[in-house]
C-alpha positions in Angstrom: 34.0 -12.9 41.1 33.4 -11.9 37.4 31.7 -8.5 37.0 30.6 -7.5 33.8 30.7 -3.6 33.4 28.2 -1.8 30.6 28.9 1.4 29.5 27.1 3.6 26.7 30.3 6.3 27.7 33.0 5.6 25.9 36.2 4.5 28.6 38.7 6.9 25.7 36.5 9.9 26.4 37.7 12.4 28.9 34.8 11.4 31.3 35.9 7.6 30.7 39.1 8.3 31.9 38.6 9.9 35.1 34.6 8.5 36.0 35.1 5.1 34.9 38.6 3.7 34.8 39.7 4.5 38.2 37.0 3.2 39.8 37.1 -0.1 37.6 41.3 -0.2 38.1 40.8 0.2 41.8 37.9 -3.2 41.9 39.9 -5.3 39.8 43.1 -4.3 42.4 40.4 -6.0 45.0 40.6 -9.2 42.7 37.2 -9.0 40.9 37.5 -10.2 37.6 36.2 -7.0 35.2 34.9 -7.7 31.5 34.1 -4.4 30.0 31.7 -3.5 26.9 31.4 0.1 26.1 30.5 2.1 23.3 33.8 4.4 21.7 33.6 7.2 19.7 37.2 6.6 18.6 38.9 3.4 18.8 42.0 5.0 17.7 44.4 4.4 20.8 42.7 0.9 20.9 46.1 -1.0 21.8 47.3 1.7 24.5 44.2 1.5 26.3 43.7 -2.1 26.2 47.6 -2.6 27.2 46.8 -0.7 30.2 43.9 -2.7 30.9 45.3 -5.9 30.2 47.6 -4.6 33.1 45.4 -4.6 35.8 43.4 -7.6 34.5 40.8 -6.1 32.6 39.1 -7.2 29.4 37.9 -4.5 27.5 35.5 -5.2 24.2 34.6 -2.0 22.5 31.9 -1.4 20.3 31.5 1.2 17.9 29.4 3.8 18.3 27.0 5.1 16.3 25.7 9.0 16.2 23.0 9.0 13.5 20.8 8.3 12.2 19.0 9.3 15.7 17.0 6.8 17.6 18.1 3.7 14.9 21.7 4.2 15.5 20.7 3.7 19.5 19.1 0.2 18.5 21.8 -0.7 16.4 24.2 -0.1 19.2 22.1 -2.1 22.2 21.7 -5.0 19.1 25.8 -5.2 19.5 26.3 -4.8 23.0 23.9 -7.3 23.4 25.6 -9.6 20.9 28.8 -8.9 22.9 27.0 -9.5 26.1 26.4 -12.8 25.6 29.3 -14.3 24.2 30.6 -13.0 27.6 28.0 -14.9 29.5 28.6 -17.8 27.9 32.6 -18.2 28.5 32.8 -16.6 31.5 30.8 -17.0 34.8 29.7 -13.7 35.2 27.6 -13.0 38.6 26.7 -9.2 38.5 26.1 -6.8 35.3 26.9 -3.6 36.4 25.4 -1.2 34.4 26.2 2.7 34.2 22.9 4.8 32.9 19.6 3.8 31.5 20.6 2.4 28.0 22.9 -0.4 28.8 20.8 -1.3 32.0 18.1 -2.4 29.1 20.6 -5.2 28.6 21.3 -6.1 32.3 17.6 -6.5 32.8 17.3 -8.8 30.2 19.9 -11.5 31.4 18.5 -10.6 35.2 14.9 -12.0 33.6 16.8 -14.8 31.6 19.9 -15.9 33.6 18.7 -14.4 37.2 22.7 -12.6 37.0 22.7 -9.7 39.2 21.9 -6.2 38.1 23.4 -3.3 39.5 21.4 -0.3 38.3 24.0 2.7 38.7 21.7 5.1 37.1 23.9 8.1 37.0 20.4 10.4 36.8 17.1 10.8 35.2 17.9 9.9 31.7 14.8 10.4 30.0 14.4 13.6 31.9 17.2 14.4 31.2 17.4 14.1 27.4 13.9 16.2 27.1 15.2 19.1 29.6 18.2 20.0 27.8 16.3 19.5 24.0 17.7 16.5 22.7 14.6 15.1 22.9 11.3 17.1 21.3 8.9 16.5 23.5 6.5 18.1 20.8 7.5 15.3 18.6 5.5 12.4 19.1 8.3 10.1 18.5 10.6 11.8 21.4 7.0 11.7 23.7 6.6 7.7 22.3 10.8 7.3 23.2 10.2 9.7 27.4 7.2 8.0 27.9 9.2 4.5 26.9 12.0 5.4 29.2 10.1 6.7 32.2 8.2 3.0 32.1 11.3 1.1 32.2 13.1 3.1 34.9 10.3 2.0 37.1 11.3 -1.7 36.0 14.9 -1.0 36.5 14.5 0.2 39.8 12.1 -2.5 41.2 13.9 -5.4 39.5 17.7 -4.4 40.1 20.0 -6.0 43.1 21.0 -2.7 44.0 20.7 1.0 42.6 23.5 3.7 43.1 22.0 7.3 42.7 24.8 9.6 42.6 22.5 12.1 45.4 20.2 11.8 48.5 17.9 14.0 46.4 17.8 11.4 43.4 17.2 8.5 46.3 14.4 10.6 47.6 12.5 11.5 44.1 13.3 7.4 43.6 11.4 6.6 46.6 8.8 9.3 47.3 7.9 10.2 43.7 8.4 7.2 41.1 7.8 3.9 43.1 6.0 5.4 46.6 8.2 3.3 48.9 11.6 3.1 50.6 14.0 0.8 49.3 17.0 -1.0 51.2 19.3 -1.8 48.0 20.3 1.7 47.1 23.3 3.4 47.6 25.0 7.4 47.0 28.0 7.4 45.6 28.6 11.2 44.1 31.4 11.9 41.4 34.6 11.8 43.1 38.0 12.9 43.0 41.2 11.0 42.8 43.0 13.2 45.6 46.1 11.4 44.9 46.1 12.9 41.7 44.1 16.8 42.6 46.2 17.4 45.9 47.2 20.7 46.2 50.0 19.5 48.3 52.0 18.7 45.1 52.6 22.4 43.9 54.9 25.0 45.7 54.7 28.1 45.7 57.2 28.7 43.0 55.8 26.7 40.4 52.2 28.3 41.6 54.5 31.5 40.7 55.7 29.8 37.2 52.3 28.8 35.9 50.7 32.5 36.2 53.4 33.9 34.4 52.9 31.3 31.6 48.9 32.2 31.8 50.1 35.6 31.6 48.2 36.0 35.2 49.6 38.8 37.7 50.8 37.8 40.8 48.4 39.7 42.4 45.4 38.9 40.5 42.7 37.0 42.3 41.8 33.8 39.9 37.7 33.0 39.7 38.2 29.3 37.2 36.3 27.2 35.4 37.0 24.0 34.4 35.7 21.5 31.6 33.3 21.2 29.1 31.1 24.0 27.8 28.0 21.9 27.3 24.3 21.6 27.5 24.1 22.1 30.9 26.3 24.9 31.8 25.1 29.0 31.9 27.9 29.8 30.3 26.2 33.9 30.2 25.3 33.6 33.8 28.7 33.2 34.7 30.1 35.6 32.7 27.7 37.9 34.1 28.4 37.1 37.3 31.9 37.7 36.7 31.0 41.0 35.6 29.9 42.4 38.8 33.2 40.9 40.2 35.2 42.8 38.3 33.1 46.1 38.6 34.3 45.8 42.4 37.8 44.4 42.1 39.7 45.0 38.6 42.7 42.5 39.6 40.1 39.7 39.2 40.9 37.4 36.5 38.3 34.2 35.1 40.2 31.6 33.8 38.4 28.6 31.5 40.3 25.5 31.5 38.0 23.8 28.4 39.0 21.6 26.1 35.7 22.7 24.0 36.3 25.3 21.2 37.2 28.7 22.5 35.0 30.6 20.2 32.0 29.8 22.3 33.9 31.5 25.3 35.1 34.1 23.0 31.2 34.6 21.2 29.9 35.0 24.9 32.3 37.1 26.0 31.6 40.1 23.4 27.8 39.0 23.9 28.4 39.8 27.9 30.4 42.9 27.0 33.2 41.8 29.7 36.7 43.1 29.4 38.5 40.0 27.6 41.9 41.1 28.9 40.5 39.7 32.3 39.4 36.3 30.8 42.6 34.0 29.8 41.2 30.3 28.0 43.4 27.1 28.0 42.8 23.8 26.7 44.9 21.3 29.0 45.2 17.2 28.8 43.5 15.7 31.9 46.7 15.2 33.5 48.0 18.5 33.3 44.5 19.9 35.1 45.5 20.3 38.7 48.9 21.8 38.0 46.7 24.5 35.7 44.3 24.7 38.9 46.8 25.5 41.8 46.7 29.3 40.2 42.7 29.4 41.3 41.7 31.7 44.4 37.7 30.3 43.2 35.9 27.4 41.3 32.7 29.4 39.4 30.2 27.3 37.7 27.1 27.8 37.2 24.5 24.7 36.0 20.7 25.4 34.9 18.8 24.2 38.0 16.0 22.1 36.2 14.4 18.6 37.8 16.4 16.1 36.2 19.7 18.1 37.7 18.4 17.1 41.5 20.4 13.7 40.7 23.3 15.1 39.5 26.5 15.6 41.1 29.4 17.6 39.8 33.4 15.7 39.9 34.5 19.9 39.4 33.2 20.6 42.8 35.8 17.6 44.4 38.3 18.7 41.7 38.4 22.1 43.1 38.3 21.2 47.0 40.7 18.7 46.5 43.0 21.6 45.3 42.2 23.7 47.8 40.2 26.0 46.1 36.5 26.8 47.8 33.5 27.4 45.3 31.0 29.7 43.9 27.9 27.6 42.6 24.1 28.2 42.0 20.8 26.2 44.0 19.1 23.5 42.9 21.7 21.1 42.0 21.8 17.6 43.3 23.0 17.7 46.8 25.2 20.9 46.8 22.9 23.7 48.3 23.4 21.0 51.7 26.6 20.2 51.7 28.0 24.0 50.8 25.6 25.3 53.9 26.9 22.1 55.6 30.8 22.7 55.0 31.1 26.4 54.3 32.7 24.8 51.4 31.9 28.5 49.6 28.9 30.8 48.2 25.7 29.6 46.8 23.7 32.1 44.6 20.3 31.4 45.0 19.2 32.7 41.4 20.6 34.7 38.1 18.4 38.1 38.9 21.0 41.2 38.9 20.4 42.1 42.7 21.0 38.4 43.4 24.1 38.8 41.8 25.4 42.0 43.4 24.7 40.3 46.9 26.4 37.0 46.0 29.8 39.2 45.4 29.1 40.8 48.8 28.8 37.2 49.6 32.3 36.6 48.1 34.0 39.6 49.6 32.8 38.6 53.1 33.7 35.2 52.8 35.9 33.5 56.1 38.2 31.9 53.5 40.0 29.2 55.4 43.4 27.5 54.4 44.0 25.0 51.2 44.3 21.8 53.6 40.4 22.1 55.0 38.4 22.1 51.2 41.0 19.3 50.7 40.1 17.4 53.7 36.2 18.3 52.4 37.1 16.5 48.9 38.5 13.6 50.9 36.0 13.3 53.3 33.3 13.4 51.0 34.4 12.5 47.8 37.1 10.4 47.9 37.6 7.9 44.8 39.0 5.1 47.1 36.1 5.3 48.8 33.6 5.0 46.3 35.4 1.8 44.9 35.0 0.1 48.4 31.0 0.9 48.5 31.2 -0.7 44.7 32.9 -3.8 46.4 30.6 -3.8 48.8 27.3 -3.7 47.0 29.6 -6.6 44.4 29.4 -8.5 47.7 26.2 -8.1 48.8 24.7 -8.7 45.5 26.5 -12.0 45.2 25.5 -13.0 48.7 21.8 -12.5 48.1 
């Protein structure tokens, strides 16, 4: 079966590598035929990528993308994935469009409507909510309102015209259901972020190289390791955390928060003299997405902290499986996606319920009182729940059922 995969995320970037080429690697292992269009940032490793592809049977053709102007370079974009999209369709017989987030799924209704080729709507969260809750888009300007308003139409049409819908929550299923169309649908499926426990498998470090890594970081052996691992970016509280970790350390001095970012340490370092925390207890790494669990298996804690805002009720976060998956139990804040049930569910770690100091101070009595159980039980929680083998067969499945309809 040919399956046409859109992407707006580029398969180079560091989400690319580990939220979309697994999964596609894994379907095209289970002999569906994948043609790929998504749009790249940087085409530079073009031939190593599209070796590796060509490996498992994968066509890839990129598109540039464009970041400004803003709005036009969005049309232009669609204009040439639609371009691209077609050729495909026309010399190879492709029976689903599988399209990841709101922008390409613009393109998979419109050969749904022309060629009646299935449409997978794997919405990956409330876009247009999205973009106006984090302030990319204005929503005093009334070309932003024109563009939300726009957006919130067509995800209504997305949603009653597609095959099937993956929402990455229950909670995004329900607000699907109970809020935007008013009834219950059959074709939709969770799949949250997951975890390649193959690769994050705290299995695969011994104590002694556990030993070796903290001396590198410069980490005492006795030092009890609250991490946070990858981007800095719209989303994160970046001040809350650091906050938060200022209360640890007020009641435990051998605490230690490590950042494993790729994004520029001078917005760690600008929020750590903005906190006033002691930065001899806060070590920052930058690591290749490889190296990440070997950097992890020093962590006693994941800490991360996201703002908990409507659009977030859809989202689901891979560093919460990349963390159990080492071992490692959480501390995380309400309100995001599915987490508050399955942390009260699994005793997977703490949940703060808000940012106020005295919430705060309780959350490390939280922490201190914790029943901290052994490495192997968050692992068998990452691959219970969020297995990446797992997710590709549901893919398969809904491929099946699609094509069967």
């Amino acid at each position: 079966m040919h399956i046409l995969f859109l992407s707006y995320d580029g398969i180079t970037d560091a989400l690319g590598q580990s939220q979309i080429l697994p999964y596609l690697k894994g379907l095209a292992k289970l002999d569906f035929k994948i043609h790929i269009i998504s749009a790249e940032k940087k085409i530079d490793n073009f031939n190593k990528v599209n070796s590796e592809l060509l490996e498992n049977n994968i066509h890839w053709y990129p598109i540039k993308y464009l970041k400004s102007p803003p709005v036009l370079s969005t049309i232009w974009d669609i204009y040439k994935m639609i371009k691209q999209t077609k050729k495909i369709i026309k010399n190879h017989p492709i029976k689903i469009i599988h399209c990841r987030g709101y922008i390409t799924s613009i393109i998979g209704l419109k050969y749904k409507k022309k060629y009646d080729i299935g449409f997978l709507f794997d919405m990956r969260g409330f876009y247009a909510d999205e973009r106006a809750e984090s302030g990319l888009w204005n929503k005093n300007n009334f070309i932003y309102i024109f563009i939300y308003n726009w957006f919130k139409t067509k995800e209504k049409e997305f949603i009653n015209n597609a095959d099937y819908i993956v929402s990455l929550t229950n909670k995004g299923k329900d607000i699907i259901c109970d809020n935007i169309i008013n009834k219950q649908l059959n074709n939709i499926e969770i799949i949250p972020c997951c975890v390649d426990t193959q690769n994050f498998d705290f299995n695969k470090f011994n104590e002694s190289l556990i030993k070796n890594v903290r001396k590198e970081l410069n980490i005492n052996s006795d030092a009890i390791v609250y991490t946070y691992l990858g981007s800095i970016g719209t989303w994160y509280l970046l001040d809350e955390m650091l906050i938060m970790f200022n209360e640890i350390y007020k009641q435990n001095t051998k605490s230690v928060f490590l950042f494993i970012s790729n994004d520029s340490p001078n917005i760690i370092n600008e929020a750590i003299i903005r906190n006033n925390c002691n930065k001899n207890a806060i070590i920052i790494t930058s690591k290749s997405s490889d190296l990440v669990p070997k950097y992890l298996s020093v962590s006693d804690w994941g800490l991360f902290f996201i703002k908990p805002v409507f659009s977030k009720q859809a989202s689901s976060p891979t560093k919460l499986a990349e963390f159990l998956a080492m071992g490692i139990p959480v501390i995380t804040n309400k309100g995001i996606g599915d987490v508050d049930e399955f942390i009260e569910l699994t005793n997977a770690g703490v949940l703060v319920n808000n940012f106020s100091s005295e919430e705060l101070i309780k959350s490390v009595s939280k922490i201190n009182n914790y029943n901290k159980q052994n490495k192997e039980f968050y692992y068998n929680l990452a691959f219970k729940y969020f297995n990446k083998d797992d997710a590709i067969n549901k893919y398969a499945d809904i491929y099946n059922r699609i094509n069967n309809t």
